[in-house]
C-alpha positions in Angstrom: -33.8 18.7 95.3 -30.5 17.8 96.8 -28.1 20.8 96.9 -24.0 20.3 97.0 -23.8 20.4 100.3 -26.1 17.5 100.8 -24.6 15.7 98.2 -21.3 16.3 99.9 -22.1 15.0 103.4 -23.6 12.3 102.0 -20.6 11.6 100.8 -18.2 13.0 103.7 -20.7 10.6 106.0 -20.6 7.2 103.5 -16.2 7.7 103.5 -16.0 8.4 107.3 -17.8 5.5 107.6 -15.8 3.4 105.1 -12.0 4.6 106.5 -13.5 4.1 110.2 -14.2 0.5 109.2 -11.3 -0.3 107.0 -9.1 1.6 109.9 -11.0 -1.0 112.3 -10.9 -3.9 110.1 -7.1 -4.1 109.4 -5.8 -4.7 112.9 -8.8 -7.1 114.3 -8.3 -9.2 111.0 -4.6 -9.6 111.5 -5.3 -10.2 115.3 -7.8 -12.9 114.7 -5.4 -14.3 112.0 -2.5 -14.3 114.6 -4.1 -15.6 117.9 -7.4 -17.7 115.9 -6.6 -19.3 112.6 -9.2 -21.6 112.9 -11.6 -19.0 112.4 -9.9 -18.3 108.5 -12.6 -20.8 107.4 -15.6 -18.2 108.9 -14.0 -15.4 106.7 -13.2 -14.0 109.8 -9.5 -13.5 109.2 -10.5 -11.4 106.0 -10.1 -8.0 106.2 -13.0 -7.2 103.7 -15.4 -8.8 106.0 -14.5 -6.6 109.1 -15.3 -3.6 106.5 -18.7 -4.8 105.2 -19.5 -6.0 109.1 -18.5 -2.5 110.3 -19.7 -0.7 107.7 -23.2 -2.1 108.0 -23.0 -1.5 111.9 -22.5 2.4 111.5 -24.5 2.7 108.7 -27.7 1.1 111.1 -26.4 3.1 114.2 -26.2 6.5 111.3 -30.0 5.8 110.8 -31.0 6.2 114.5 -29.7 9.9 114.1 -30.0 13.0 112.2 -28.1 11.6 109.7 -31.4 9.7 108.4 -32.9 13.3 106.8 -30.5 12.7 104.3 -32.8 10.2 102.6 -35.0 13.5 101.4 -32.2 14.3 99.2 -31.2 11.2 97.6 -28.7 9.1 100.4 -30.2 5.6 99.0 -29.8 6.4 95.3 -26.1 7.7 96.6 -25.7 4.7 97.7 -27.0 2.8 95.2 -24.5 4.2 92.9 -21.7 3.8 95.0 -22.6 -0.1 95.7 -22.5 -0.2 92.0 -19.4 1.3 91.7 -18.4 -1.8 94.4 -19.7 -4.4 92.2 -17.9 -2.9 89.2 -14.6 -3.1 91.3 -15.2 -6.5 92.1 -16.7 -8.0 89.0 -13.3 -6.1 87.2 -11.3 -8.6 88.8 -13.3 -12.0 88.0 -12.3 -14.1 85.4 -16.0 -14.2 83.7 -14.6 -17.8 81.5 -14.3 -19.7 85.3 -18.1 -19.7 84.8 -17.2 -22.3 82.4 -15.3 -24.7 85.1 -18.4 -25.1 87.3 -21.6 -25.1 85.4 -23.4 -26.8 88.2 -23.7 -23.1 89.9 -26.0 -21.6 87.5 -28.5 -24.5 88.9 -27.6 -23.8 92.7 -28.7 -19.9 91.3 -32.0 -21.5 89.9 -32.9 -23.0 92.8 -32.1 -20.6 95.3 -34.4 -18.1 93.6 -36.9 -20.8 93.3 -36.3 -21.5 96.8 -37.0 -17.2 97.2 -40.3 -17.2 94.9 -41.7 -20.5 96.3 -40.9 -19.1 100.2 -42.5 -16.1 99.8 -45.7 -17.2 97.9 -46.2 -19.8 100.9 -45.7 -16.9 103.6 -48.4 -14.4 101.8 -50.7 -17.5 101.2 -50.9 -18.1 104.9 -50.6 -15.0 106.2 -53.1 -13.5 103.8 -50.5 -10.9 102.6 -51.3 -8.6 99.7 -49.7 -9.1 96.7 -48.2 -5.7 96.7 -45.7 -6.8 99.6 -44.9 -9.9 97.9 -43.5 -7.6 94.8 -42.1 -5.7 96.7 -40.3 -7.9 99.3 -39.1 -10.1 96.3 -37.2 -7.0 94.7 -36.1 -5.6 97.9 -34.5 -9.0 98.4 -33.3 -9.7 95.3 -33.0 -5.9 93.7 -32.5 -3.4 96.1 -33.8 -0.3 97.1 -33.7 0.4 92.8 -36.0 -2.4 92.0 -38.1 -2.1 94.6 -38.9 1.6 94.3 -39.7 1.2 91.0 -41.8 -2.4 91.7 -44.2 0.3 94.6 -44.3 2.7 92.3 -46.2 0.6 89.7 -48.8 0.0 92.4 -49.1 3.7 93.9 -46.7 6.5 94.1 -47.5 7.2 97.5 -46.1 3.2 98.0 -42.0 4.8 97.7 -41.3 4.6 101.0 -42.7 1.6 101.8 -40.1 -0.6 99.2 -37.3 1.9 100.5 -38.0 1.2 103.8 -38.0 -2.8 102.9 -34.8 -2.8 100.8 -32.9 -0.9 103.5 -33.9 -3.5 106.0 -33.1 -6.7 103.3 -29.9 -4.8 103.2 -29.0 -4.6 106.6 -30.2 -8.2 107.2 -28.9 -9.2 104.1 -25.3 -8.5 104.9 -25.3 -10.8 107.9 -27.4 -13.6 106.2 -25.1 -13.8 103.2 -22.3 -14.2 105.1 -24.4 -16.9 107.2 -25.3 -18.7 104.1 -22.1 -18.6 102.8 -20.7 -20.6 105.8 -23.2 -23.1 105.3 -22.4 -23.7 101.8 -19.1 -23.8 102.8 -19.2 -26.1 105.4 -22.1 -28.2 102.8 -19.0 -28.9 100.2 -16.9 -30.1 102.8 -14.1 -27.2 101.7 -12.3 -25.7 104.5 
């Protein structure tokens, strides 16, 4: 059972990291927008990328040190509730009606997660792997570490770690492949 003072540098750790980032991300985003404008079309004169990049960075460095222990009292559902609390913020400002202007994205969705489901049944067909990483590597992917806790708990309870430990990593990696995906889609439509 976490205590306050877990709770609290969990917390005092996850907003270091977060003003070290946004105090990082300000002046390289402005200096890449100055001296590189080109690079606008790679996000890379955004200021909220430089935070995500950097806060991804320290929170991978965080887990080669002491700071990892913190995941015995609750740091990924912490998190989990604060990345809520950052889709919240975001989804707050979207206009949920533009959905309406470009119904042909519900079918990129469709077959991106077909594209997910059919990937990953090919990859444990060949490889041979049980079923109980497919689950799980599908939530961790698609879920989080929520989904996927849950998804290796229906198999075994001693299985926890094993979708946490998967989620973290789909998170890590995730942050970088979105943005990598994003580009390409970009560059796809032909919109600069």
């Amino acid at each position: 059972m976490p205590e306050a003072k877990h709770i609290i540098i969990m917390l005092a750790l996850a907003f270091a990291g977060t003003g070290l980032a946004t105090y990082l991300a300000e002046p390289l985003a402005q200096y890449v927008s100055e001296n590189y404008p080109q690079l606008s079309t790679f996000s890379l004169t955004n200021t909220f990328f430089w935070i995500i990049l950097f806060s991804t960075i320290f929170s991978i460095c965080l887990s080669f040190t002491r700071a990892r222990h913190y995941e015995n009292y609750g740091a990924s559902k912490l998190g989990t509730v604060l990345l809520y609390m950052l889709i919240v913020t975001i989804g707050m400002q979207m206009d949920i009606l533009a959905i309406l202007d470009n119904p042909g994205l519900f079918i990129v969705g469709i077959l991106w997660i077909s594209f997910h489901a059919l990937l990953l049944f090919i990859v444990a067909k060949i490889f041979k792997i049980p079923y109980f990483y497919f689950a799980v590597g599908s939530m961790s992917n698609v879920g989080g570490v929520a989904s996927a806790s849950v998804m290796s708990a229906a198999f075994h309870p001693s299985l926890i770690s094993v979708g946490v430990i998967l989620s973290v990593f789909s998170y890590a990696i995730g942050t970088y492949a979105g943005w990598l995906t994003a580009i390409l889609m970009q560059l796809a439509s032909g919109a600069q």
